[in-house]
C-alpha positions as CSV (number, residue, x, y, z in Angstrom):
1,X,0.0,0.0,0.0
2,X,1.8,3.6,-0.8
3,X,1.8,6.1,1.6
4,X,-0.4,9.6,1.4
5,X,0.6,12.0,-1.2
6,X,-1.1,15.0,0.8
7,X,2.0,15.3,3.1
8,X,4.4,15.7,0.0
9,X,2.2,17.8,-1.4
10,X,1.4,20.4,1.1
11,X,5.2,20.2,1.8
12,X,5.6,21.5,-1.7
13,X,3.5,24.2,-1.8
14,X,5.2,25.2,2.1
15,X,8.3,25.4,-0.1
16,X,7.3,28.1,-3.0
17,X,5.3,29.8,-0.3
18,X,8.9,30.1,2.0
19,X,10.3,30.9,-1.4
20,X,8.4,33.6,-2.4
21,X,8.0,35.3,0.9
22,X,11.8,34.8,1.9
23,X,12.7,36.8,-1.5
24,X,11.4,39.6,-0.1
25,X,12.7,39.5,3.2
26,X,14.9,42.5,3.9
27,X,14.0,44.5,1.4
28,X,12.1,47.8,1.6
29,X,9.8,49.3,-0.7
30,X,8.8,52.9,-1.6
31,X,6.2,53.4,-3.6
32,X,3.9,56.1,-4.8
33,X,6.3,58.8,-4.7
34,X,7.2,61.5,-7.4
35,X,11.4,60.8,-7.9
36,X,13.9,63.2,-8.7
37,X,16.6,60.8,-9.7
38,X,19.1,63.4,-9.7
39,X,20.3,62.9,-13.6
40,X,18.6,66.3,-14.3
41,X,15.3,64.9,-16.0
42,X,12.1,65.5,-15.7
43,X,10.5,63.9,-12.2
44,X,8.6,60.7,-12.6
45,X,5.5,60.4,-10.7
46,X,4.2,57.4,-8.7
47,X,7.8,55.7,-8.8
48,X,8.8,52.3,-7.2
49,X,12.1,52.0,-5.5
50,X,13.2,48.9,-4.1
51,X,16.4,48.8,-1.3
52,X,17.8,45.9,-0.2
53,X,21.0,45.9,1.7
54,X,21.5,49.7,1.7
55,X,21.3,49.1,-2.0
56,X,18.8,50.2,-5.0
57,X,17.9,47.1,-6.3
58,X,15.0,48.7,-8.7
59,X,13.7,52.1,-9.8
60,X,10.4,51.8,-11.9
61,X,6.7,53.0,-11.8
62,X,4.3,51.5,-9.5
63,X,2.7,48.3,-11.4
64,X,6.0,48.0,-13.8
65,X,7.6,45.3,-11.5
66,X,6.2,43.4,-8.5
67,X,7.0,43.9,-5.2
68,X,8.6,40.7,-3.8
69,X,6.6,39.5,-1.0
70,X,8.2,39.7,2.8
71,X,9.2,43.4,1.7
72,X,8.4,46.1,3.9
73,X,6.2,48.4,2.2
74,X,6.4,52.3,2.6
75,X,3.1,54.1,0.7
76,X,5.0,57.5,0.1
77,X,1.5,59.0,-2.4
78,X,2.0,62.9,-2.1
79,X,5.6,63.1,-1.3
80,X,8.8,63.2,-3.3
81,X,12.1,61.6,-3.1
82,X,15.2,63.4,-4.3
83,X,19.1,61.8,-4.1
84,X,21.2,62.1,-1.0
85,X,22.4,65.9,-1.0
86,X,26.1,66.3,-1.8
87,X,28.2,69.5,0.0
88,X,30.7,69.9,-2.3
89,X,32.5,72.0,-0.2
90,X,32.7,71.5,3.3
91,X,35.0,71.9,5.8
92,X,34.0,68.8,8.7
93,X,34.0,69.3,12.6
94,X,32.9,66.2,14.4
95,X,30.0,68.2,16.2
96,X,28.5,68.7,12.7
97,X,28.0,65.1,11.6
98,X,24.6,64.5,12.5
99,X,23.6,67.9,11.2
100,X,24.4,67.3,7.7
101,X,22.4,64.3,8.1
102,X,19.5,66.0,9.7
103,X,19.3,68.3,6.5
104,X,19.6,65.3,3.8
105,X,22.8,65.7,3.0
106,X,24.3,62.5,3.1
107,X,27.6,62.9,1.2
108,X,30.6,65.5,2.1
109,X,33.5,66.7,0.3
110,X,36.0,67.8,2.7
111,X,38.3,70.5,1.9
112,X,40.3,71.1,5.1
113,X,38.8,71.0,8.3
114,X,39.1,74.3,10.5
115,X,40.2,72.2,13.9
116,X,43.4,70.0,14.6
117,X,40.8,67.1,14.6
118,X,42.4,64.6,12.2
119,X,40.0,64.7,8.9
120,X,41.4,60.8,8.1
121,X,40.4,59.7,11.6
122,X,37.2,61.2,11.2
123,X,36.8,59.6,8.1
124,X,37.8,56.2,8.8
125,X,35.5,56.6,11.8
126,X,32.6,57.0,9.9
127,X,33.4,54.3,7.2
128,X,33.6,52.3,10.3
129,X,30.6,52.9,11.8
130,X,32.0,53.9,14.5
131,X,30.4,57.7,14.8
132,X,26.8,58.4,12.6
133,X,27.4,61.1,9.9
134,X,27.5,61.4,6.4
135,X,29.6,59.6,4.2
136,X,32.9,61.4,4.0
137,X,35.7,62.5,0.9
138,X,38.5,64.6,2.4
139,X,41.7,66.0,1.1
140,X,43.0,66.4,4.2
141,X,45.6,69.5,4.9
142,X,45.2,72.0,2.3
143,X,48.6,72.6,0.3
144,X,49.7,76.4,0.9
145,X,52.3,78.9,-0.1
146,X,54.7,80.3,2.3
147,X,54.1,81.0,5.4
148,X,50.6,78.8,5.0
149,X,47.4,80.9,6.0
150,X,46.1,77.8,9.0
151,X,48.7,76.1,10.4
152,X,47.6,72.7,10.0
153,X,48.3,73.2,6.0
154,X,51.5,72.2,4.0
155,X,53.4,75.1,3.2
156,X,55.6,74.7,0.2
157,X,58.3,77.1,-1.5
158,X,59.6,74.7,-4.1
159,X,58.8,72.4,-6.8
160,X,60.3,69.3,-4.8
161,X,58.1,70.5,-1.6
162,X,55.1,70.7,-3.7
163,X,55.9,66.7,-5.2
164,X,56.6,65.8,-1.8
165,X,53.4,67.5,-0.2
166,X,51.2,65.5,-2.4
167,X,53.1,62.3,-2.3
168,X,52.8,62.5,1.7
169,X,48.4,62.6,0.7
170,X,48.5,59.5,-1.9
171,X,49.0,56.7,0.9
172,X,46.2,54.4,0.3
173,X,42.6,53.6,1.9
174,X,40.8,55.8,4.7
175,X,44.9,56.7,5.4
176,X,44.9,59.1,2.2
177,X,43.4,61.9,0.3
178,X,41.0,61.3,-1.8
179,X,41.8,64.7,-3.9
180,X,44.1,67.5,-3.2
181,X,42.9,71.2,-1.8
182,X,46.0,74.0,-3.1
183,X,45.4,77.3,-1.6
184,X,45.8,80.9,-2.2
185,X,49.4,80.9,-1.9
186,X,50.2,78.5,-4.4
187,X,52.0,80.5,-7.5
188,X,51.8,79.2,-10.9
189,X,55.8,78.4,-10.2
190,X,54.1,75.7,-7.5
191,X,51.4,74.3,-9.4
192,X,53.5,73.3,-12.5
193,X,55.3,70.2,-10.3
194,X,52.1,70.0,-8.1
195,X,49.7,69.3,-11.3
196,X,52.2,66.9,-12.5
197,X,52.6,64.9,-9.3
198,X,49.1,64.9,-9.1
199,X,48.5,63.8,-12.5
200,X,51.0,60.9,-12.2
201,X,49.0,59.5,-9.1
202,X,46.0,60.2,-10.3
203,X,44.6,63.0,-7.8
204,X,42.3,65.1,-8.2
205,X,42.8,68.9,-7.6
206,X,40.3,71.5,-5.5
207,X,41.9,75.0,-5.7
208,X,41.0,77.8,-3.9
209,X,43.3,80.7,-5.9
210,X,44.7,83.5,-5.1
211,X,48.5,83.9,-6.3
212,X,47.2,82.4,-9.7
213,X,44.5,83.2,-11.9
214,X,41.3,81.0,-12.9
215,X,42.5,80.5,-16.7
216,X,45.5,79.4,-15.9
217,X,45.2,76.5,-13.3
218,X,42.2,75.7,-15.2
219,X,44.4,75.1,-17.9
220,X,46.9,73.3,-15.8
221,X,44.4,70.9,-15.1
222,X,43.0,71.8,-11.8
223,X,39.9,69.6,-11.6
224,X,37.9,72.7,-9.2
225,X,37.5,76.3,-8.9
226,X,36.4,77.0,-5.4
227,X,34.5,80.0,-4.4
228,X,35.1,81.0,-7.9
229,X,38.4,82.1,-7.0
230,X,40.4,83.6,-9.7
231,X,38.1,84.3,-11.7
232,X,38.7,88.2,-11.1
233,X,42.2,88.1,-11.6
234,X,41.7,86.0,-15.2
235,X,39.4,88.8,-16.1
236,X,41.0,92.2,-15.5
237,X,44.2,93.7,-17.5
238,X,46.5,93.4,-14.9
239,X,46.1,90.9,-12.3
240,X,49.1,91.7,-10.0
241,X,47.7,94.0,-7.3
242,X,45.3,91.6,-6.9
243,X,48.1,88.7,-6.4
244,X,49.9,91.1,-3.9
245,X,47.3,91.7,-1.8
246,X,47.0,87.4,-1.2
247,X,50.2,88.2,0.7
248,X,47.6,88.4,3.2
249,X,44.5,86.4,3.3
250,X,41.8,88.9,4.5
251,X,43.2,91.2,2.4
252,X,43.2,89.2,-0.9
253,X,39.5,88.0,-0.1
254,X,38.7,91.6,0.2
255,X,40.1,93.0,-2.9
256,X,39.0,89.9,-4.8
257,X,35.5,90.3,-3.6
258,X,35.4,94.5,-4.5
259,X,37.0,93.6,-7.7
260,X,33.7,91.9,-9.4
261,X,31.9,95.6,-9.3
262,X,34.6,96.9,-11.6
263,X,33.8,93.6,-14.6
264,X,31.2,94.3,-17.1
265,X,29.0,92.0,-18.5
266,X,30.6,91.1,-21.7
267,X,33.8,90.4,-19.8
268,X,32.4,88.4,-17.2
269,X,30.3,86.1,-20.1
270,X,34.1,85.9,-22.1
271,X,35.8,84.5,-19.4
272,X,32.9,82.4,-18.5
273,X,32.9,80.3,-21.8
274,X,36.7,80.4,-21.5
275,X,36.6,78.8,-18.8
276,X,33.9,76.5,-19.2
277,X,36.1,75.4,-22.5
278,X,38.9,74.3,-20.9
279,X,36.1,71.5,-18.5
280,X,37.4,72.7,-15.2
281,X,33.9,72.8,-12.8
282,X,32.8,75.5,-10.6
283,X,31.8,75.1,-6.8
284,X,31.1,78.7,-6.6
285,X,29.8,79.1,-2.9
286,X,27.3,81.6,-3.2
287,X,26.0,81.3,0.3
288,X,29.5,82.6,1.3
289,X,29.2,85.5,-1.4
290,X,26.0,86.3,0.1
291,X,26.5,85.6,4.0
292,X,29.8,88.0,3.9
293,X,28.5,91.0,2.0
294,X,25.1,90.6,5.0
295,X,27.9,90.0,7.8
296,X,26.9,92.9,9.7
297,X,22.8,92.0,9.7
298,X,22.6,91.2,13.7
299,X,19.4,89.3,12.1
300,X,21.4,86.7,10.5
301,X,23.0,85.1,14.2
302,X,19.4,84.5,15.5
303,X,17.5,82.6,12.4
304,X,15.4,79.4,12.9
305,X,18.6,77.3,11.3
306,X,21.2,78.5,14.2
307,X,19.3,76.5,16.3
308,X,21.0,73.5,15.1
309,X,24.3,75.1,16.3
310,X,26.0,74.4,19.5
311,X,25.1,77.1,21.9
312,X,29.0,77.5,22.5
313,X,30.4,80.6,22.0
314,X,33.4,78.9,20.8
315,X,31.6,77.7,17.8
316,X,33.7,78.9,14.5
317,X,29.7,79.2,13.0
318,X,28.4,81.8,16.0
319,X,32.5,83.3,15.7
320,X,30.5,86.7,13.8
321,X,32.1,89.3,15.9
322,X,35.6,87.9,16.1
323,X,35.6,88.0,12.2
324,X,34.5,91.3,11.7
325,X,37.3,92.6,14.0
326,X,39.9,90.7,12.1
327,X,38.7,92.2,9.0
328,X,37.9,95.3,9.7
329,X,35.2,95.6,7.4
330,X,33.2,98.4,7.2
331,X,29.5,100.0,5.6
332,X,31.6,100.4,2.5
333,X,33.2,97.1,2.1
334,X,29.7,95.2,2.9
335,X,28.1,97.6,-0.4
336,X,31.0,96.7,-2.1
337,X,30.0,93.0,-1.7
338,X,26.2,93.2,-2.4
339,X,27.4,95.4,-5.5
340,X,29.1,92.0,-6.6
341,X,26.5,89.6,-5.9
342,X,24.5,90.2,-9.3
343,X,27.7,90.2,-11.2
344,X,28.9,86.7,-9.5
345,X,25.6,85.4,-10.4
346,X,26.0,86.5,-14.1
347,X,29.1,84.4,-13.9
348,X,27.6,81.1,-12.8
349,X,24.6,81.4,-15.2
350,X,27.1,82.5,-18.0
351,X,29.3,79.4,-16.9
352,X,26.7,77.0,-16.7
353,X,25.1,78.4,-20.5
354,X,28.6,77.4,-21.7
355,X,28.6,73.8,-20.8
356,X,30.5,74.3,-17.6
357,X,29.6,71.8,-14.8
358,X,28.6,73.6,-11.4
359,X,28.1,71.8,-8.2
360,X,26.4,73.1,-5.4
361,X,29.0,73.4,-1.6
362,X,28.6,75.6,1.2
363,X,32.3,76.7,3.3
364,X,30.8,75.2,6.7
365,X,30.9,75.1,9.2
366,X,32.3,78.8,9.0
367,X,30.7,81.9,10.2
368,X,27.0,81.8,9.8
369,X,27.1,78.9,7.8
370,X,25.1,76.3,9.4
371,X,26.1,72.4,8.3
372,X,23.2,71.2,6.3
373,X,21.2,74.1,6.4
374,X,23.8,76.0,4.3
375,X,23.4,73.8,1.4
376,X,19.9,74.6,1.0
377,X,20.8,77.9,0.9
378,X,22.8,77.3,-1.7
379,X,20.0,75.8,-3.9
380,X,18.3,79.0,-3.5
381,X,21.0,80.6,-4.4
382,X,22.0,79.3,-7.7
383,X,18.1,79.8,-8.8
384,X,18.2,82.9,-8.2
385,X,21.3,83.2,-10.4
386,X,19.3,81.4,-13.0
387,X,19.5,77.5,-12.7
388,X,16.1,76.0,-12.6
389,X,15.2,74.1,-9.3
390,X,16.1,70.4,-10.9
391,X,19.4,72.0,-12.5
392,X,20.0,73.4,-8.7
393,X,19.2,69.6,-7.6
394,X,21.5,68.1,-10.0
395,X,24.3,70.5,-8.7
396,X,23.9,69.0,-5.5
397,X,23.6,65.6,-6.5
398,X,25.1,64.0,-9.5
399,X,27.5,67.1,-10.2
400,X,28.8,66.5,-6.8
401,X,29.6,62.6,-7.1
402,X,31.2,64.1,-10.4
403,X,33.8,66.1,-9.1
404,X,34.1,63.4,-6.0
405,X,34.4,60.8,-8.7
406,X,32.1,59.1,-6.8
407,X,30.3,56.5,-8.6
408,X,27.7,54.9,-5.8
409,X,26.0,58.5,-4.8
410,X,24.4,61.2,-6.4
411,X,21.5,59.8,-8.3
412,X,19.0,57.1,-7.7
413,X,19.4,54.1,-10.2
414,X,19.6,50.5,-9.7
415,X,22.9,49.2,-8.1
416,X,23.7,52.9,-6.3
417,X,23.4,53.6,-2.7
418,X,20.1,53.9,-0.9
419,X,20.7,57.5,0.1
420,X,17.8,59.5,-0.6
421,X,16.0,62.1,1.5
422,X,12.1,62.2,1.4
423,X,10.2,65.5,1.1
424,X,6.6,66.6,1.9
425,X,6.7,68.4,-1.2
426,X,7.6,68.9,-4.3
427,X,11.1,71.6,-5.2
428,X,10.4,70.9,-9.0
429,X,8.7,74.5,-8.9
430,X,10.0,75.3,-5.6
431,X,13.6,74.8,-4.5
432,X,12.4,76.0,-0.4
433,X,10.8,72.3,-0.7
434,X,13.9,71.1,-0.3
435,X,13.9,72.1,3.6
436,X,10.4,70.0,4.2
437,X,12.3,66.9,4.6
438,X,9.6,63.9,6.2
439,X,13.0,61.8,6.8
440,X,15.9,60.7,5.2
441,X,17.7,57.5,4.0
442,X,21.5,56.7,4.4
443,X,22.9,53.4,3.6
444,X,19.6,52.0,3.8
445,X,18.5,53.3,7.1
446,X,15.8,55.3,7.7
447,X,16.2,58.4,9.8
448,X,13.9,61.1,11.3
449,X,15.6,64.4,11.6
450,X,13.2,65.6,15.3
451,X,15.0,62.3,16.8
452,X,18.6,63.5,15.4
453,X,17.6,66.9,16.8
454,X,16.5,65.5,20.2
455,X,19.5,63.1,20.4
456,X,22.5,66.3,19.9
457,X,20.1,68.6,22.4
458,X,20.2,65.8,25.2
């Protein structure tokens, strides 16, 4: 007599239902969301993202692909997810980690932090795990002139010092850099042997100018203009009071700054294209432009964003005061500033109408420059110079994993990283959206920016 077939059969169908609800398990899905994929098209409405170990394993439209049973479904109908923000210039304190996060930025270039605190500890510390904070690129110590503006830069006076300075930053893994930061000292005598170094080891360069002009580190291969430094000095006649006064570094910021109101339109759109021929990209910082020519405001220390800001007096961001006694900066010099605003923005929309790729960073934590909350003041920023709000997005997005060379952040495709920050609203028409942020996702995890706010105030 054979035995029952029922028990072989129900343990069958046990089997493909295991199967079908274990191929789901760990995965989340988002659906019902409007995406901004960060590649600068239009958004897609009622998208399907699914994440599985911090990854994107799919990007479609809801009904396009199934959802693998066991995931955890998230209805997201009404909101819109955008990329990871990118600062593509930073400068990293510890305290400021969780910030970034807070405000969707998920991604940091580091260009010199202000403290001692080791940038490769801090970055090996958050590859690790061991603190929570954005995912972090650093240069480490800037490469300076003689004598170096901070003292934790590399000053260099020769061609040797300057090979040997970036050889010292192309030790491997979280140890080294993963681009170089040159500073206002360096002379086009230094950057010759610097580029080439460089180039050899395959480094990246961020410069911030000031003893050379835009065209011609642009043309030495500089992969980054910072702050849209030299850009004055490529566009007047004779550029050499200008490199004089970067003896100093107040006083070169100063008369770099007053020089845009003397540049007239045609001259600022010619050196525009020029540069954008030669491919170098622009971070041009205009939250800095704008914060330092509105230094004086007394307003501007007690907005809604300085909340996020240790109460510490100590605090480089709350250090207003300090600043304006170093610099001396008077009622003049601040009109001087605002004069140059509408010329600077010329610039980056004359830039960007050339070709030229622009990527959206901030200078904090600096004065008044809040981490996170800067970038979104950014976005604004560069709309108002004339980007639309998904060219502003892309800025901070996919232009920033550009320059970072970063190929797993910065937009939202299958096999990137699940960084992605969730908004109550849409920025397609209006780049404030941006701030409405229902929570963000790094590496997968899903995180609430009250609790990161309750967790730094306790």
């Amino acid at each position: 007599m054979t035995a029952p077939r029922f028990p072989l059969l129900l343990g069958l169908v046990a089997l493909v239902v295991a199967a079908c609800t274990s191929s789901g398990k760990g995965m989340i899905a988002l659906q019902g969301a409007t995406l901004i994929d960060g590649s600068g098209g239009p958004p897609v409405t009622d998208a399907l993202l699914l994440i599985k170990d911090g990854r994107l394993t799919a990007v479609a439209r809801v009904n396009e692909i199934k959802v693998p049973r066991g995931a955890v479904v998230i209805d997201l109908a009404g909101k819109t997810i955008i990329p990871g923000l990118i600062d593509a210039h930073a400068h990293v304190e510890r305290w400021a980690l969780p910030r970034y996060v807070a405000w969707g930025v998920t991604s940091v270039r580091d260009l010199g932090a202000l403290s001692n605190d080791s940038a490769f500890a801090l970055k090996a510390d958050l590859g690790a795990g061991a603190v929570f904070g954005p995912r972090m690129y650093t240069s480490g110590a800037m490469i300076d002139g003689v004598p170096a503006t901070y003292p934790n830069a590399t000053a260099v006076a020769t061609g040797p010092e300057a090979r040997r300075a970036v050889d010292q930053r192309a030790a491997p893994g979280a140890a080294g850099a993963d681009y170089l930061k040159i500073y206002t000292k360096i002379t086009p005598a230094l950057l010759r042997p610097l580029m080439d170094e460089a180039t050899t080891l395959r480094l990246r360069v961020a410069a911030h100018l000031g003893k050379t002009d835009a065209l011609t580190a642009a043309r030495a291969g500089v992969t980054s203009l910072e702050h849209m430094s030299g850009v004055v000095e490529a566009a007047v006649r004779n550029p050499a009071p200008y490199f004089r006064a970067h003896d100093l570094f107040l006083a070169g910021w100063t008369r770099e700054e007053t020089g845009w109101t003397a540049l007239d339109s045609a001259t600022i759109s010619r050196t525009a294209r020029a540069l954008a021929q030669t491919h170098v990209a622009i971070v041009p910082t205009l939250v800095v432009h704008e914060t330092l020519a509105h230094l004086a405001d007394t307003s501007l220390r007690s907005r809604a964003e300085m909340a996020d800001v240790p109460a510490d007096t100590g605090n480089v961001v709350r250090q207003v005061t300090s600043l304006l006694r170093r610099t001396n900066w008077r009622a003049a010099d601040f009109a001087a500033f605002q004069r140059a605003r509408p010329r600077q923005d010329l610039f980056v929309r004359e830039f960007k109408r050339a070709g030229g790729l622009v990527a959206a960073g901030t200078d904090a934590a600096n004065q008044l420059l809040v981490p996170g909350a800067s970038l979104h003041e950014e976005l604004l920023l560069l709309t108002e110079a004339g980007l639309s709000p998904l060219e502003a997005i892309t800025a901070a997005t996919r232009h920033g994993a550009q320059l970072l060379d970063a190929d797993s952040v910065g937009s939202l495709v299958p096999g990137k990283v699940a960084d992605l920050v969730v908004l109550n609203a849409s920025p397609a028409q209006n780049i404030n959206n941006t701030r409405d942020i229902a929570w963000v996702m790094i590496r997968g995890r899903i995180v609430r920016p009250d609790s990161l706010r309750t967790a730094w105030k306790n």
